[in-house]
C-alpha positions in Angstrom: -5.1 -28.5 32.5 -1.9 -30.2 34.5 -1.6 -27.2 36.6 -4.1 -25.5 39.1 -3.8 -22.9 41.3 -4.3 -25.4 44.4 -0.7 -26.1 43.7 0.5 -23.4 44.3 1.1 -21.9 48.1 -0.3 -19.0 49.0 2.7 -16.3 50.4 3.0 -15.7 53.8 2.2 -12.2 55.3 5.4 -12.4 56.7 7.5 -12.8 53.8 5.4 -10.2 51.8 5.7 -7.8 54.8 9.9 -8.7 55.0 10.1 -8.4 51.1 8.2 -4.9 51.3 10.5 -3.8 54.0 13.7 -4.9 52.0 12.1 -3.2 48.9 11.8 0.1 50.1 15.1 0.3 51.9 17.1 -0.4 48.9 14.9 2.1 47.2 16.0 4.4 49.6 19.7 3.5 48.9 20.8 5.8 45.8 23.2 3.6 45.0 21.5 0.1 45.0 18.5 1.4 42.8 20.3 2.4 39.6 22.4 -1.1 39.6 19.6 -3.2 40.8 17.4 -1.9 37.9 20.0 -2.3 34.7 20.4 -5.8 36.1 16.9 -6.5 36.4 16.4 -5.3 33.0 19.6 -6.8 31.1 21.3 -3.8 30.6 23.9 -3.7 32.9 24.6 -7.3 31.8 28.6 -6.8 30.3 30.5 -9.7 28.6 34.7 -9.7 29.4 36.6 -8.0 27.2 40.2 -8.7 26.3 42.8 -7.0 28.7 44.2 -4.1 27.8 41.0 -3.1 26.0 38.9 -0.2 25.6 36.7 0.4 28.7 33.5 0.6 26.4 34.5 -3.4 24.9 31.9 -5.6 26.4 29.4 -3.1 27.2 25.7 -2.3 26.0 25.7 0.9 24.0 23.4 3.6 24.7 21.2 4.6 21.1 23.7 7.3 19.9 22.7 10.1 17.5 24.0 9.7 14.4 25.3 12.2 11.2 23.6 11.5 8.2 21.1 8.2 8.0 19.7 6.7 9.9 20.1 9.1 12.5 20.0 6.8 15.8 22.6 4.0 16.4 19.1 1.3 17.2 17.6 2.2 13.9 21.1 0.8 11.9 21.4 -1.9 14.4 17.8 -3.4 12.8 19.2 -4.5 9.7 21.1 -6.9 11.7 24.8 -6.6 11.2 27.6 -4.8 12.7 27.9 -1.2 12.7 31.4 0.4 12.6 31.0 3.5 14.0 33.6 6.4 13.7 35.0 9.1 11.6 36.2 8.3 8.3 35.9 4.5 8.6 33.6 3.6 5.3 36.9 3.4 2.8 38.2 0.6 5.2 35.1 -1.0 5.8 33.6 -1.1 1.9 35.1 -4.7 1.6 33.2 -6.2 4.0 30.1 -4.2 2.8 26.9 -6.4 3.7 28.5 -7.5 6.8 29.3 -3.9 8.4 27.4 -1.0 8.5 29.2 2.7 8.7 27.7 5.6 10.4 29.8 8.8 12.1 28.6 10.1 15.5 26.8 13.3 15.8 28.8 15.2 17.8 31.4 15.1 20.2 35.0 13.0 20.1 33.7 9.6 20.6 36.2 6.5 19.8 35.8 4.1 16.7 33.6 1.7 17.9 32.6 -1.9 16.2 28.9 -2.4 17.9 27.5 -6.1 17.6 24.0 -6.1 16.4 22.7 -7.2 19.9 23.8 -3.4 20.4 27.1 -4.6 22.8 30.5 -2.9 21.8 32.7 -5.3 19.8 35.8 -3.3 20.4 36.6 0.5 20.6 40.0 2.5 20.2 40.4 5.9 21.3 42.2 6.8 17.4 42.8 3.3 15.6 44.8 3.5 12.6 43.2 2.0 9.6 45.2 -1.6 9.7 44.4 -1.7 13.2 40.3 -1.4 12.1 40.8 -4.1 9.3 42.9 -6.3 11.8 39.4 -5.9 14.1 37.0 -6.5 10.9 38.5 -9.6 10.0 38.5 -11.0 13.4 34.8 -10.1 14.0 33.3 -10.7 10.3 36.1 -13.0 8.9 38.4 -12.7 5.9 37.3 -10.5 2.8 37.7 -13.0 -0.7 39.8 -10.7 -3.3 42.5 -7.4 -2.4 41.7 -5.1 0.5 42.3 -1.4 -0.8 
């Protein structure tokens, strides 16, 4: 085997002792600990969203209840495709049916959101009118071939 452990150099005490001493002061900082661990784990990682967007565009999604099946945003996200999320969106979404997935939130006024299937919101309006969720479908999951209803 190319490497060995010989290599490597063992750490300092000092730099163990200053890394210690920097660890538990930032856990001590409130404020430091909740950032420094969603970045640590990727989920504080957001992409840019368009200005004038929604504030959720660009961020990771937490795993929302759902009405009806499957009950947990994650658990439509595994068949790998979007999932439009929102009241009364299914008639606008059936023709791109196979590249979308429908559900409605469980409770509360959430807005229409398009979640990519890395769980990231696509886009999100606060009450979108049904053009304006088709306009958003074909720029995400490209043109439907035949007459959209």
């Amino acid at each position: 085997m190319w490497y060995s452990s010989e290599v490597q150099q063992p750490r300092r005490p000092a730099v163990r002792a200053l890394r210690a001493s920097l660890a538990a002061i930032a856990h001590q900082l409130r404020v430091i600990e909740p950032r420094a661990s969603r970045s640590i784990s990727g989920i504080g990682i957001t992409y840019p969203a368009s200005w004038g967007s929604h504030p959720l565009a660009g961020h990771r999604l937490p795993d929302l209840r759902l009405a009806g099946e499957p009950p947990r945003l994650y658990e439509a996200l595994r068949k790998g495709t979007f999932v439009l999320m929102g009241r009364d969106t299914a008639a606008v979404a059936a023709p791109w049916e196979g590249r979308v997935v429908t559900a409605s939130p469980a409770a509360g006024l959430r807005p229409t959101l398009l979640v990519r299937p890395d769980g990231y919101a696509a886009w999100a309006a606060k009450d979108p009118d049904p053009d304006e969720v088709r306009e958003t479908l074909t720029r995400w999951l490209g043109e439907v071939v035949g007459q959209i209803p």
